[in-house]
GUKOLNU-709952 format. One record per atom (N, C-alpha, C): atom name; residue number from 1; x, y, z. Coordinates in nm, 2 decimals. Layout:
# residues N
+-------+-----+--------+--------+--------+
: atomo : num :     px :     py :     pz :
+-------+-----+--------+--------+--------+
:    CA : NUM :      X :      Y :      Z :
...
+-------+-----+--------+--------+--------+
***
This chain:
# residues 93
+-------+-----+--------+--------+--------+
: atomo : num :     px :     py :     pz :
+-------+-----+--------+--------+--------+
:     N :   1 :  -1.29 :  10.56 :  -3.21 :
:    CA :   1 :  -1.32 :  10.42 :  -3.16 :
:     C :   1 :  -1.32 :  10.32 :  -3.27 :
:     N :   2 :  -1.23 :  10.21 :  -3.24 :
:    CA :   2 :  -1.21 :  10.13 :  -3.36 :
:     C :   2 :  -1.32 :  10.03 :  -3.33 :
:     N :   3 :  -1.41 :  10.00 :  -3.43 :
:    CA :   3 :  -1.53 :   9.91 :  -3.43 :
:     C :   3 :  -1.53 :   9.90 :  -3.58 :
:     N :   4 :  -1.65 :   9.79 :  -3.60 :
:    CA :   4 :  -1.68 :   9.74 :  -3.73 :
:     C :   4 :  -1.80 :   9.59 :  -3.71 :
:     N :   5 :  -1.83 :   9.60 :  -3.82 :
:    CA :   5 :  -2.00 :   9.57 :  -3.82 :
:     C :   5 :  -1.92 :   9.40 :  -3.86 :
:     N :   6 :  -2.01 :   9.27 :  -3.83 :
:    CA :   6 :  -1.94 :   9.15 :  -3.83 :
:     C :   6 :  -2.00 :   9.12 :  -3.93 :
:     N :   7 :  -2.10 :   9.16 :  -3.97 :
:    CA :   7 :  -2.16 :   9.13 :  -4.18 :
:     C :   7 :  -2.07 :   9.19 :  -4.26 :
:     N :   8 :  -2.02 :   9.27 :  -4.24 :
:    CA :   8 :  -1.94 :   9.37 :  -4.35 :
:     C :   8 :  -1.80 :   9.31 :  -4.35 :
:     N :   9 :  -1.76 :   9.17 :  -4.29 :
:    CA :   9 :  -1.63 :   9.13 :  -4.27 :
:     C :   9 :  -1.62 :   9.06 :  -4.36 :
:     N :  10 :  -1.56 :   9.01 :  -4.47 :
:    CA :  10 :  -1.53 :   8.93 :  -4.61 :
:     C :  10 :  -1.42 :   8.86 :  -4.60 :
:     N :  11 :  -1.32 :   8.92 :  -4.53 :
:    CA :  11 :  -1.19 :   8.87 :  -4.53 :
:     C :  11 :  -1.17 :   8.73 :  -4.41 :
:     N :  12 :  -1.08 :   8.67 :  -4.35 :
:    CA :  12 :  -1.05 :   8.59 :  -4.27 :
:     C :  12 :  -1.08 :   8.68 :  -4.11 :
:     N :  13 :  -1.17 :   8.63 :  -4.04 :
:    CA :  13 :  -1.22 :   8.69 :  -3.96 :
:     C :  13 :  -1.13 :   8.72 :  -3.83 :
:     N :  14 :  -1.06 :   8.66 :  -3.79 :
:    CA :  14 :  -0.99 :   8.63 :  -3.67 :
:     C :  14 :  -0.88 :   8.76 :  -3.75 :
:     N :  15 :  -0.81 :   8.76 :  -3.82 :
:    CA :  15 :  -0.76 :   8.89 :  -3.91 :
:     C :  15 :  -0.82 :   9.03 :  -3.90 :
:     N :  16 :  -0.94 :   9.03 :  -3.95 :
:    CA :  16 :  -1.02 :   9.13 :  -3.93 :
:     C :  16 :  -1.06 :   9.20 :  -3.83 :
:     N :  17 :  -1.09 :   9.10 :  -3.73 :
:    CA :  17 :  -1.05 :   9.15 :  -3.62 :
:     C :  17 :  -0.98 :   9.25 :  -3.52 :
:     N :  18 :  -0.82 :   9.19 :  -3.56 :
:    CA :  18 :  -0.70 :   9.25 :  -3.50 :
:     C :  18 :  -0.72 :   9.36 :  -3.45 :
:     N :  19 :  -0.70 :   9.45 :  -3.32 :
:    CA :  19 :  -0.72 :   9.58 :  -3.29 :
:     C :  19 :  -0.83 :   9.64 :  -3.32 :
:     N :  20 :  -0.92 :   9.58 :  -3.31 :
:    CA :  20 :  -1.11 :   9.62 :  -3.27 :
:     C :  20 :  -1.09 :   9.62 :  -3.17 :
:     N :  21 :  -1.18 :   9.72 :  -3.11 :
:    CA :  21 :  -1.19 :   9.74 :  -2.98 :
:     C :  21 :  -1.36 :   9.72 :  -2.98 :
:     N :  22 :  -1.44 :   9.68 :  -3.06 :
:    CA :  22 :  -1.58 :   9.68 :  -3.07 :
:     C :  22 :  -1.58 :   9.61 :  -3.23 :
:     N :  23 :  -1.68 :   9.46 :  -3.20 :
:    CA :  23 :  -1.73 :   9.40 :  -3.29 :
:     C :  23 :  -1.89 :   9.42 :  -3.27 :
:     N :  24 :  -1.95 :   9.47 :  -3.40 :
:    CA :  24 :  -2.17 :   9.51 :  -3.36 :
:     C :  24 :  -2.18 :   9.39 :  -3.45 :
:     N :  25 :  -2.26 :   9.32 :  -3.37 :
:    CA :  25 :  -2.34 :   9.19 :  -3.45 :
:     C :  25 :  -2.49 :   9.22 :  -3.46 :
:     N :  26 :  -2.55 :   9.24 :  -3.55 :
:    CA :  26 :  -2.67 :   9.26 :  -3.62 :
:     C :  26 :  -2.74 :   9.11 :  -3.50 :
:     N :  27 :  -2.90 :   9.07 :  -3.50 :
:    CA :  27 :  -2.97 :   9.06 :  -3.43 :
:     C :  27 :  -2.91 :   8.88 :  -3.59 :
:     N :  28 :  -2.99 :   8.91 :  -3.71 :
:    CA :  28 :  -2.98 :   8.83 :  -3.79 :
:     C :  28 :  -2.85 :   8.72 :  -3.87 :
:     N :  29 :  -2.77 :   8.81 :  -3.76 :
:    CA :  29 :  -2.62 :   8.77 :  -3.80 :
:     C :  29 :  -2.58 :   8.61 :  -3.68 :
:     N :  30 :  -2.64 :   8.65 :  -3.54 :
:    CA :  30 :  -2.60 :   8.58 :  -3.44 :
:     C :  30 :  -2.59 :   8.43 :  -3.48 :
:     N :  31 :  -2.64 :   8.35 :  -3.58 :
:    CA :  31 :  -2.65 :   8.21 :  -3.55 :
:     C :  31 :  -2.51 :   8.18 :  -3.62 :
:     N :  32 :  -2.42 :   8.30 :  -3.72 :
:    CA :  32 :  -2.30 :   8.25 :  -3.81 :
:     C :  32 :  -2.16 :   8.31 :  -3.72 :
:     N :  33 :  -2.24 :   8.42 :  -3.59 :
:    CA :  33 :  -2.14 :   8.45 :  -3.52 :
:     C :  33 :  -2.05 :   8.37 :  -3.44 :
:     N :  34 :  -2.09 :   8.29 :  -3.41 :
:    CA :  34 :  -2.00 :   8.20 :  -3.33 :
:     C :  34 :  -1.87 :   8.19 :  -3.29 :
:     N :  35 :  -1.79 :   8.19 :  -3.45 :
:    CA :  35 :  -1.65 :   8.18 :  -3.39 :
:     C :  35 :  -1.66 :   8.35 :  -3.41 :
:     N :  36 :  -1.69 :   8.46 :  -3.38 :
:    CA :  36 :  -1.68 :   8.54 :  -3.40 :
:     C :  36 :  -1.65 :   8.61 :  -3.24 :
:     N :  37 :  -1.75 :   8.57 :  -3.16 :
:    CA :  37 :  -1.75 :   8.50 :  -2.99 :
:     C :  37 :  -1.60 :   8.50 :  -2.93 :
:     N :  38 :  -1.56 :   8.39 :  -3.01 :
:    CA :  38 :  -1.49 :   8.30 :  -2.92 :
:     C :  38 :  -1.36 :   8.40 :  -2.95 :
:     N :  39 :  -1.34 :   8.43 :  -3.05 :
:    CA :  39 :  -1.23 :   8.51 :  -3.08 :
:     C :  39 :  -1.16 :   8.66 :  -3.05 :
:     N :  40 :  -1.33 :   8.71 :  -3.02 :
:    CA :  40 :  -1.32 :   8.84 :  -2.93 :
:     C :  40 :  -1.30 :   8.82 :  -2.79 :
:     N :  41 :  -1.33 :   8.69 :  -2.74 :
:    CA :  41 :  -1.28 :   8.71 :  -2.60 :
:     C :  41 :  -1.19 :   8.66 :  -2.55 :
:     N :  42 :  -1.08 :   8.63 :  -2.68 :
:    CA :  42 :  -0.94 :   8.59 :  -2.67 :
:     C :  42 :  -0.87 :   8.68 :  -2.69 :
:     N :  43 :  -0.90 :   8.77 :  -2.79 :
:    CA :  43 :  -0.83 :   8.89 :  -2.83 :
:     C :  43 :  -0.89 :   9.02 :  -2.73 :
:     N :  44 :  -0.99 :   9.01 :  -2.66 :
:    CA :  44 :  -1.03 :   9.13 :  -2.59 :
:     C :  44 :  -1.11 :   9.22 :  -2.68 :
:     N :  45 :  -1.12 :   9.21 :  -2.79 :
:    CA :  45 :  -1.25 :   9.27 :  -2.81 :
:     C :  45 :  -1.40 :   9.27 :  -2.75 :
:     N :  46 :  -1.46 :   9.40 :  -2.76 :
:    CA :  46 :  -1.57 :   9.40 :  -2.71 :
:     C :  46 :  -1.67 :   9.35 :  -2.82 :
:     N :  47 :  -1.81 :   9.33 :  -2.76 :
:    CA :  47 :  -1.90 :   9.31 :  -2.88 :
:     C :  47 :  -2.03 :   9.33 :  -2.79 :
:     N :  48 :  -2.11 :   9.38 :  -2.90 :
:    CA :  48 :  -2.23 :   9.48 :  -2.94 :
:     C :  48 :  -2.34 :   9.41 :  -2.97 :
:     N :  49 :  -2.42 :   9.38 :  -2.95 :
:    CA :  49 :  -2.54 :   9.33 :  -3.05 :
:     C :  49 :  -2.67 :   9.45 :  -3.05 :
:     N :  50 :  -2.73 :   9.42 :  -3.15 :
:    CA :  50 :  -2.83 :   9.56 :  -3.23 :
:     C :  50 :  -2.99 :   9.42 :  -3.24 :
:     N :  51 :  -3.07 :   9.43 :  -3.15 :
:    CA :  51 :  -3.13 :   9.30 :  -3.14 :
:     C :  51 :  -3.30 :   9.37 :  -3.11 :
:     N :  52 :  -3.36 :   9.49 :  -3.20 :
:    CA :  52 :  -3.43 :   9.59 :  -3.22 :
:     C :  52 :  -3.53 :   9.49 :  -3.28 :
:     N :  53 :  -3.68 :   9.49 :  -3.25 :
:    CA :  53 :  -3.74 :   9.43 :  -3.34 :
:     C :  53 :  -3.80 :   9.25 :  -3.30 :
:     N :  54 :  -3.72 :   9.20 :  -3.19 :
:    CA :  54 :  -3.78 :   9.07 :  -3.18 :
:     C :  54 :  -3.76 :   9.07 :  -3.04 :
:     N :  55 :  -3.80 :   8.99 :  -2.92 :
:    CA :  55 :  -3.75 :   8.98 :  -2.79 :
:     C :  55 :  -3.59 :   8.90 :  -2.78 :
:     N :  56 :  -3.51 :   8.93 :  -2.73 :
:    CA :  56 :  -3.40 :   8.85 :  -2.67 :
:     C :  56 :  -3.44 :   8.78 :  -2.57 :
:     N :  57 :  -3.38 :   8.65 :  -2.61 :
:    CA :  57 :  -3.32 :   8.52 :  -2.54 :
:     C :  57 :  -3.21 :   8.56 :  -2.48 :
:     N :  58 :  -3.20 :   8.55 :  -2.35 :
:    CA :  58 :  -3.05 :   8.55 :  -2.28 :
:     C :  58 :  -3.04 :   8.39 :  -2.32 :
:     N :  59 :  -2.92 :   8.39 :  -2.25 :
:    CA :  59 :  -2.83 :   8.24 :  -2.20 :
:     C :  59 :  -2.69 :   8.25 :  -2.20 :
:     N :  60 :  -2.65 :   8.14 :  -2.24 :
:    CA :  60 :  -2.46 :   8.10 :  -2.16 :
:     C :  60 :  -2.40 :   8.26 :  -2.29 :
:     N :  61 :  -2.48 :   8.27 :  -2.40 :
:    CA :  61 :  -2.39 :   8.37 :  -2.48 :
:     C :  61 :  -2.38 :   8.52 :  -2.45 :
:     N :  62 :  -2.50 :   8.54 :  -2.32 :
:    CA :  62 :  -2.52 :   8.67 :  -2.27 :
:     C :  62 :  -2.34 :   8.73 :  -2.21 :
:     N :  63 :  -2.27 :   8.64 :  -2.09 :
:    CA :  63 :  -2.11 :   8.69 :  -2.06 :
:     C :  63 :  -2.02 :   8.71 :  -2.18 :
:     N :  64 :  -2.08 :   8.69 :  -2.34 :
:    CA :  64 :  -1.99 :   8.77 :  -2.41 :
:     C :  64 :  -2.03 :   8.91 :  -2.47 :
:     N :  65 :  -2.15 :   8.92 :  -2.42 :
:    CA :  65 :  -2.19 :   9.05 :  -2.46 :
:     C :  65 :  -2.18 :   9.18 :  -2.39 :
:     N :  66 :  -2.13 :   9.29 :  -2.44 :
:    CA :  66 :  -2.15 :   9.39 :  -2.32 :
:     C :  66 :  -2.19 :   9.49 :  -2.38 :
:     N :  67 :  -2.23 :   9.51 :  -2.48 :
:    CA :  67 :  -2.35 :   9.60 :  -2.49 :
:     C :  67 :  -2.45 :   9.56 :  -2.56 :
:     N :  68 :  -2.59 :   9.59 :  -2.54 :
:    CA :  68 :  -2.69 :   9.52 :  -2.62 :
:     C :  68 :  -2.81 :   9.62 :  -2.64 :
:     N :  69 :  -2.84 :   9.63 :  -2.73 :
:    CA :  69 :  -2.96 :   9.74 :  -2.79 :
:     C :  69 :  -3.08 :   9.65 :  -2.85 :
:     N :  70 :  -3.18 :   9.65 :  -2.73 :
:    CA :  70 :  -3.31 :   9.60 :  -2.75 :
:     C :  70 :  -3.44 :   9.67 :  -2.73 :
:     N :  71 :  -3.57 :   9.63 :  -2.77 :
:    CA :  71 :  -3.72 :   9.69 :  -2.72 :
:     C :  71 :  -3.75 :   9.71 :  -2.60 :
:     N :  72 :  -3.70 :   9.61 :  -2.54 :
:    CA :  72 :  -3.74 :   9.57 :  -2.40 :
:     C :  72 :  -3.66 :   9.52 :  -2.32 :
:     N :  73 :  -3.54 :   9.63 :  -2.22 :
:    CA :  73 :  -3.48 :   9.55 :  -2.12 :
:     C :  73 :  -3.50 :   9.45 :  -2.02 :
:     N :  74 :  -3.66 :   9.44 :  -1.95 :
:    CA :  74 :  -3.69 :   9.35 :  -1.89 :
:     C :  74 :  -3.63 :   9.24 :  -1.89 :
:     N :  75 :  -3.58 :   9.19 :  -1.76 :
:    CA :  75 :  -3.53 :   9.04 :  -1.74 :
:     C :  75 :  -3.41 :   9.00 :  -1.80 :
:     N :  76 :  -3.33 :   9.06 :  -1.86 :
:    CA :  76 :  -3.19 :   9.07 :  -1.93 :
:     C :  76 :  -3.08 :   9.08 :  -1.86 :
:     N :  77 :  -2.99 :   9.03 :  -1.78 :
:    CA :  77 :  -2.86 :   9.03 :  -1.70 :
:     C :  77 :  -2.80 :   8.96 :  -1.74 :
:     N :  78 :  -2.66 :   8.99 :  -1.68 :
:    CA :  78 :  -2.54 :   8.95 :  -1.73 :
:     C :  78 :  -2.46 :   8.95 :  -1.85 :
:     N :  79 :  -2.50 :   9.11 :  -1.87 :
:    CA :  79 :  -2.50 :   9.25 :  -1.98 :
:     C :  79 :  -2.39 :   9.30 :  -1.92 :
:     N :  80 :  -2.32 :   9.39 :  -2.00 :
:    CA :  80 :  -2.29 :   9.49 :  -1.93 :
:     C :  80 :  -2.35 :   9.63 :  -1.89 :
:     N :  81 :  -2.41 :   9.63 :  -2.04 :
:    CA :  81 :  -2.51 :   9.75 :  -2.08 :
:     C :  81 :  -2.58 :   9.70 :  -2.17 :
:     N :  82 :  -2.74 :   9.78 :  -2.12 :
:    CA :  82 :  -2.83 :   9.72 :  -2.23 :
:     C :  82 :  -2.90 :   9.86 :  -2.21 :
:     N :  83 :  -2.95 :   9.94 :  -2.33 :
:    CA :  83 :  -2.99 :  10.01 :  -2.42 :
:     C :  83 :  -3.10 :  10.02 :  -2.48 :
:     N :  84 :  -3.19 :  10.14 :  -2.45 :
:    CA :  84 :  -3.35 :  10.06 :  -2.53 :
:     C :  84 :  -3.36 :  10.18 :  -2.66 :
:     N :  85 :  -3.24 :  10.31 :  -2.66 :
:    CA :  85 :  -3.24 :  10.41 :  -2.75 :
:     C :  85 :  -3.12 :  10.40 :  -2.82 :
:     N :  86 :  -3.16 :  10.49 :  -2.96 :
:    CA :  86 :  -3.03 :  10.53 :  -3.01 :
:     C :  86 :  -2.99 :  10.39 :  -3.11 :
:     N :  87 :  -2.83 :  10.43 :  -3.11 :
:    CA :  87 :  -2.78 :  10.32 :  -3.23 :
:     C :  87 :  -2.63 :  10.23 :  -3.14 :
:     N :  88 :  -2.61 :  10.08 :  -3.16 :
:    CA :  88 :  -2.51 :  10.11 :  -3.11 :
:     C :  88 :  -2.40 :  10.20 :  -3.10 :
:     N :  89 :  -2.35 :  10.23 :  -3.20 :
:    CA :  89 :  -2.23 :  10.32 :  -3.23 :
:     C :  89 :  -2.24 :  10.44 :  -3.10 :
:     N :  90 :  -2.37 :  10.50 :  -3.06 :
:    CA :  90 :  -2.36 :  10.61 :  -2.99 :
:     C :  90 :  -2.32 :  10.54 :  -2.86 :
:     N :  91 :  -2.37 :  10.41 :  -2.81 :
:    CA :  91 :  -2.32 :  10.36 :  -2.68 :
:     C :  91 :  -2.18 :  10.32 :  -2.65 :
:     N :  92 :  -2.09 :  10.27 :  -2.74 :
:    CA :  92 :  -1.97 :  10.24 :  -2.71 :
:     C :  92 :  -1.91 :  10.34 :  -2.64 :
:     N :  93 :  -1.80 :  10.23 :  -2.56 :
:    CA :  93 :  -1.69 :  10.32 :  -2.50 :
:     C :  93 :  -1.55 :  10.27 :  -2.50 :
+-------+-----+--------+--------+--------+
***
């Protein structure tokens, strides 16, 4: 499964990208992810967030997400999948 972590990207991002099939956004990463968003759901990449540790805020950024690893599922839609075990990496598909 081709994936890769969106902190560990250095290079020109929209590049780095190319032929992901899974982008994991750390919880502390989300406020620099932005165009990171916009670019996976032009190219069809999926994306992951790992959001362990604080409660999630949904909103309008939840329809780019489709898998999400939190404490507490409660009240969370418009997921695809959300995850309260494990690591991302084991959930992808």
């Amino acid at each position: 499964m081709q994936y890769r972590w969106f902190h560990e990207i250095d290079g020109e991002l929209r590049q780095e990208m190319k032929g992901l099939r899974w982008l994991l956004i750390r919880k502390e990463d989300l406020p620099k992810a932005t165009p990171a968003w916009m670019f996976a759901e032009l190219d069809g990449t999926l994306i992951g967030v790992e959001h362990k540790g604080s409660s999630f805020e949904s909103g309008v950024h939840n329809r780019a997400i489709h898998l999400l690893l939190v404490d507490d599922s409660t009240g969370i839609t418009g997921i695809t999948k959300v995850v309260t075990e494990g690591t991302l990496e084991e959930h992808i598909w």
